[in-house]
C-alpha positions in Angstrom: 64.2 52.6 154.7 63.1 55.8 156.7 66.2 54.8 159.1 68.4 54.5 156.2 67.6 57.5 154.6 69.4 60.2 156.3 72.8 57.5 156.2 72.3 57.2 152.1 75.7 58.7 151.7 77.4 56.5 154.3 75.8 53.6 152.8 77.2 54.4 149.5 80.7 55.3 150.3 81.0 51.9 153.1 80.2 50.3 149.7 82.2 51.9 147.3 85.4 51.4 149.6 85.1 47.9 150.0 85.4 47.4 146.6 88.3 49.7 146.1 89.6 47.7 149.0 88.8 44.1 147.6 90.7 44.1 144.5 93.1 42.3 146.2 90.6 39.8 148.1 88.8 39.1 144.9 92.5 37.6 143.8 92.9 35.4 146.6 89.4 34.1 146.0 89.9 34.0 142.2 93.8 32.0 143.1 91.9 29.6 146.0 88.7 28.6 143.9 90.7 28.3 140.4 91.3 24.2 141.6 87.9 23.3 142.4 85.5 21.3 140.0 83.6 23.5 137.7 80.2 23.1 139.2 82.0 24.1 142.9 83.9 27.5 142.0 80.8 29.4 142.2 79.6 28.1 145.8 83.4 28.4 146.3 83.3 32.0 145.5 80.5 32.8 147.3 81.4 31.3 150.3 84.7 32.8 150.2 83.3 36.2 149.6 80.8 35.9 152.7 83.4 34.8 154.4 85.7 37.7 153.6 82.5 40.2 154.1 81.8 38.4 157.6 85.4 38.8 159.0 85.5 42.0 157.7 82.6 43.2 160.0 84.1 41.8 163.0 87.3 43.4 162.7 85.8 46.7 161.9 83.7 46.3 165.1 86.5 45.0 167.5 89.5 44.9 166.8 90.1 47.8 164.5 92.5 49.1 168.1 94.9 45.8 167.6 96.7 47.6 164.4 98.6 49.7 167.0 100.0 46.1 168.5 103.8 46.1 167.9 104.6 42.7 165.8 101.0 41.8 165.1 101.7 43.1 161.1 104.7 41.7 160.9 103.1 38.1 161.9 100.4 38.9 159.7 102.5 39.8 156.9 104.9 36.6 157.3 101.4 34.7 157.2 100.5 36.2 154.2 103.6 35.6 152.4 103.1 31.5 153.0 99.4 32.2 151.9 100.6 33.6 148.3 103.6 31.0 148.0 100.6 28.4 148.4 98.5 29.5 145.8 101.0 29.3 143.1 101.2 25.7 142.6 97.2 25.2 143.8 95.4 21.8 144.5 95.8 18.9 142.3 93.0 19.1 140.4 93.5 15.2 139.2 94.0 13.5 142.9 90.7 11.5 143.2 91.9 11.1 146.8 91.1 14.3 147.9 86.8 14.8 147.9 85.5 17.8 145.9 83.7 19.1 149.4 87.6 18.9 151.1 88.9 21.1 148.2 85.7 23.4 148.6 86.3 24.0 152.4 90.2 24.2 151.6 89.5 26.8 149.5 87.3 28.7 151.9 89.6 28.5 154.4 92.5 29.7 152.5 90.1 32.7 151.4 89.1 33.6 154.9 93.0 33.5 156.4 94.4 35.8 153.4 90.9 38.0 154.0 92.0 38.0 157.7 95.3 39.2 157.6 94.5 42.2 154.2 91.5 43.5 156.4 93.6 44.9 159.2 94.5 48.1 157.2 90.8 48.0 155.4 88.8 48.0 158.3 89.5 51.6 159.5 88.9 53.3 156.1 85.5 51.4 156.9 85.5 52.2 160.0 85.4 56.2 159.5 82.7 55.9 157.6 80.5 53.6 159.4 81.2 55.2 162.6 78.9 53.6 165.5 76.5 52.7 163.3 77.0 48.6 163.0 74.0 48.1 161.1 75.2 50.3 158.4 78.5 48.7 158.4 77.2 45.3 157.9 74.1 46.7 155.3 76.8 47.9 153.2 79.1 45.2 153.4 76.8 42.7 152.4 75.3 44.8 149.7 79.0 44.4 148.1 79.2 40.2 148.2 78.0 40.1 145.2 80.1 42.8 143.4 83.0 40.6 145.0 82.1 37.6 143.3 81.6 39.0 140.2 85.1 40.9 140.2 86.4 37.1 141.3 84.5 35.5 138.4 86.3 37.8 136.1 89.8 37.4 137.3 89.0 33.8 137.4 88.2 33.9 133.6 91.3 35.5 132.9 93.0 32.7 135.0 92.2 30.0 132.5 93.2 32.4 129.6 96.4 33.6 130.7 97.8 31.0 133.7 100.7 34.1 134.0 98.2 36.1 136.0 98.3 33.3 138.6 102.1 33.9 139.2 100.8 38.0 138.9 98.5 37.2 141.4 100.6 35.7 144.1 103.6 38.5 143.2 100.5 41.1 144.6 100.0 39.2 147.7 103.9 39.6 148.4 104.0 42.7 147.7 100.9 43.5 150.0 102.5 41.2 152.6 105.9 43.2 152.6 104.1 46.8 152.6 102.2 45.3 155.9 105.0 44.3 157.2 107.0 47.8 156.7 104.3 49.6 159.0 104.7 47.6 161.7 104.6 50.1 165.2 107.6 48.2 166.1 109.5 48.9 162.9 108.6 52.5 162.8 109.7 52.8 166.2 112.9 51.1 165.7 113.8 52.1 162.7 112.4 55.4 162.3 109.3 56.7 159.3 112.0 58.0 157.5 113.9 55.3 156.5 111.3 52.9 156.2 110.2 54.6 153.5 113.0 54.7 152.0 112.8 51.2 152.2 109.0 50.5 151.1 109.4 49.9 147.2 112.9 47.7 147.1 111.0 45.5 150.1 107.8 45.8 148.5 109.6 44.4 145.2 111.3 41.5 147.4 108.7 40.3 148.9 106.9 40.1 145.4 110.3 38.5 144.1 110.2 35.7 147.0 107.0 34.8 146.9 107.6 33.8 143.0 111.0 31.9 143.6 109.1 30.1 146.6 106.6 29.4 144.6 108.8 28.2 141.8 110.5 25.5 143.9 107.6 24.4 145.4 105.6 24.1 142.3 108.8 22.0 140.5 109.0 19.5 144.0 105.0 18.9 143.4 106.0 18.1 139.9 109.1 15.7 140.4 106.8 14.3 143.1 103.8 13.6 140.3 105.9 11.9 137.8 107.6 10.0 140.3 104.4 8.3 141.5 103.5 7.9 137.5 106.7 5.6 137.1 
């Protein structure tokens, strides 16, 4: 505690930021665990939260530089964009083919590749803060699983209430997508800050827009596929 004294503060805001900054994580892990069994979306939200938490920490301790790499947003972005058209139409909850501990770890690893690609940008406002102190970094950080999982729970309760939220959910993730995209070193250089900014909000809006008509016509073929094998 003596050691931590003096860094309080830094504690605090690491903390604070994280969970400004997971809003957007906590829907991904709301989206992924929504499919599992009742008794598993718990474990599945914790797991996906100290997943998210873990990656987090790496990225702010190594490769926080690779954000200047021309192309890598744009890949990430694109990556993202299949992430959210995937959520929309979810597992099949009623395939007894598919064991409860295989939709668990799906769901974790769906978590940890959308946590992945939204903690590029993150990691340097943690970063800043943290400084070179790691252990604070990962103090804080792990201090904030839980606040994570309870802003996941929530979402996750509105899920079931209002199933719209789920198409909301995946329009965000689009939308994050496209603005990672649009501040791509390459793009900037090409195309100049200027313009892009001009073109942030209509691309921000498409990519929100595809994601949902993806997501449409991939939820109806799951569909036509389900009551075809019902005949």
């Amino acid at each position: 505690m003596e050691m931590l004294g003096p860094h309080a503060l830094k504690l605090f805001e690491i903390i604070w930021i994280n969970i400004i900054l997971s809003g957007d994580n906590a829907v991904v892990i709301a989206l992924a665990c929504r499919g599992l069994p009742a008794d598993k979306q718990r474990l599945g939200m914790i797991l996906g939260a100290g997943v998210a938490v873990a990656l987090r920490v790496v990225f702010t301790v190594l490769v926080a530089s690779l954000l200047s790499v021309p192309y890598l947003k744009i890949m990430a972005g694109l990556l993202l964009l299949w992430v959210a058209v995937k959520l929309i139409p979810g597992e099949d909850e009623g395939d007894g083919s598919i064991a409860e501990s295989d939709k668990l770890w799906h769901a974790v690893k769906t978590i940890a590749i959308a946590d992945a690609i939204m903690s590029l940008d993150n990691v340097l406002a943690i970063a800043g803060v943290a400084k070179d102190s790691t252990l604070l970094l990962i103090i804080g950080l792990l201090i904030s699983i839980p606040l994570i999982v309870a802003g996941a729970s929530l979402i996750m309760m509105l899920l079931e209430k209002l199933p719209i939220l789920v198409w909301a959910g995946a329009a965000l993730l689009g939308w994050v997508a496209l603005e990672m995209i649009l501040t791509d070193p390459a793009l900037l250089d090409r195309v100049g800050e200027a313009r892009l900014h001009t073109l942030e909000l209509p691309g921000e809006i498409a990519g929100a827009l595809f994601v949902l008509l993806a997501g449409y016509l991939l939820l109806r073929r799951k569909n036509r596929r389900k009551e075809a094998a019902e005949i």
